[in-house]
C-alpha positions as CSV (number, residue, x, y, z in Angstrom):
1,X,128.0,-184.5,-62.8
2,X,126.2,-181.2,-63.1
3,X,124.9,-179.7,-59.8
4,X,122.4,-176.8,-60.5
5,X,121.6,-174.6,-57.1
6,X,119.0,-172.4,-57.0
7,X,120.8,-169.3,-56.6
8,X,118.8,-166.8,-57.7
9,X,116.5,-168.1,-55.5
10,X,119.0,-168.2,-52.0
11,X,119.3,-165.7,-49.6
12,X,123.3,-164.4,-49.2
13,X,123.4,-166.3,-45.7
14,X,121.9,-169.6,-47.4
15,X,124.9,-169.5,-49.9
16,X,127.6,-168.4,-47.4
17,X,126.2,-171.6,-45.5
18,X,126.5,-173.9,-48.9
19,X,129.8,-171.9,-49.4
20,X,130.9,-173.4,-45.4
21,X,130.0,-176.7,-46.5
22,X,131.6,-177.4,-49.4
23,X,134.8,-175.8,-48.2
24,X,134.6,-177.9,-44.9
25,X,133.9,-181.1,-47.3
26,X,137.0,-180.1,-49.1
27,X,139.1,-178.9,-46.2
28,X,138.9,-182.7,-45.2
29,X,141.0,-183.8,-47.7
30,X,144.0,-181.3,-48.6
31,X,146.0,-183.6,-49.8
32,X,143.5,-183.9,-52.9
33,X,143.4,-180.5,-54.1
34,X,147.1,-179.2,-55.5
35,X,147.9,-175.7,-54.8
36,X,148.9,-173.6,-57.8
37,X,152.3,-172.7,-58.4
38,X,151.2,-168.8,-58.0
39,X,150.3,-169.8,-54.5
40,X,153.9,-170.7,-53.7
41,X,155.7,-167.4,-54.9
42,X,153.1,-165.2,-53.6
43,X,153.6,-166.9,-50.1
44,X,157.3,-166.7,-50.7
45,X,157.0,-163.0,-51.2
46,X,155.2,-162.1,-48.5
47,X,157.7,-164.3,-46.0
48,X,160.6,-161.6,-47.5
49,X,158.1,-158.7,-46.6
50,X,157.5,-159.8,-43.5
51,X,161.3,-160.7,-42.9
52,X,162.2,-157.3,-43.9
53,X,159.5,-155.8,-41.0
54,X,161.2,-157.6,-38.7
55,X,164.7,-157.1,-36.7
56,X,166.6,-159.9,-34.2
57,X,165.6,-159.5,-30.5
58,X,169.1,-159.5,-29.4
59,X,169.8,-156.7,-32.2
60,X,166.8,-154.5,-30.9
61,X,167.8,-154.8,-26.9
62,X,171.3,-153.5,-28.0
63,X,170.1,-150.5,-29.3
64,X,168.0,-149.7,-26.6
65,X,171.0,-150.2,-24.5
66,X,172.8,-148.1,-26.8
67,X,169.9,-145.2,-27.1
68,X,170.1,-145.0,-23.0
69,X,173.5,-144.4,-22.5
């Protein structure tokens, strides 16, 4: 099935619009579209960058405790 839009014709908030549409039609459905395996390890990296920004609560009250004495 071919589907030919009139792009050159749209404004850019017409296609943003068709853009909304289509991804809300999709969103519907997750289960149907397969992520790629890129998606996976570029998710996992960012979980070690952001697990590296971040330091125990516990951890961080001690050395304030520590910094006021």
């Amino acid at each position: 099935m071919g589907i030919e839009l009139p792009l050159a014709s749209m404004t850019t908030a017409e296609k943003l619009e068709a853009l909304d549409a289509l991804w809300n039609d999709l969103s519907r459905a997750p289960d149907v579209i397969e992520s790629p395996a890129w998606h996976g390890e570029v998710l996992a990296e960012r979980g070690q960058a952001t697990d590296e920004r971040f330091v125990d609560w516990e951890e961080v009250k001690q050395q304030v405790r520590e910094r006021l004495r």
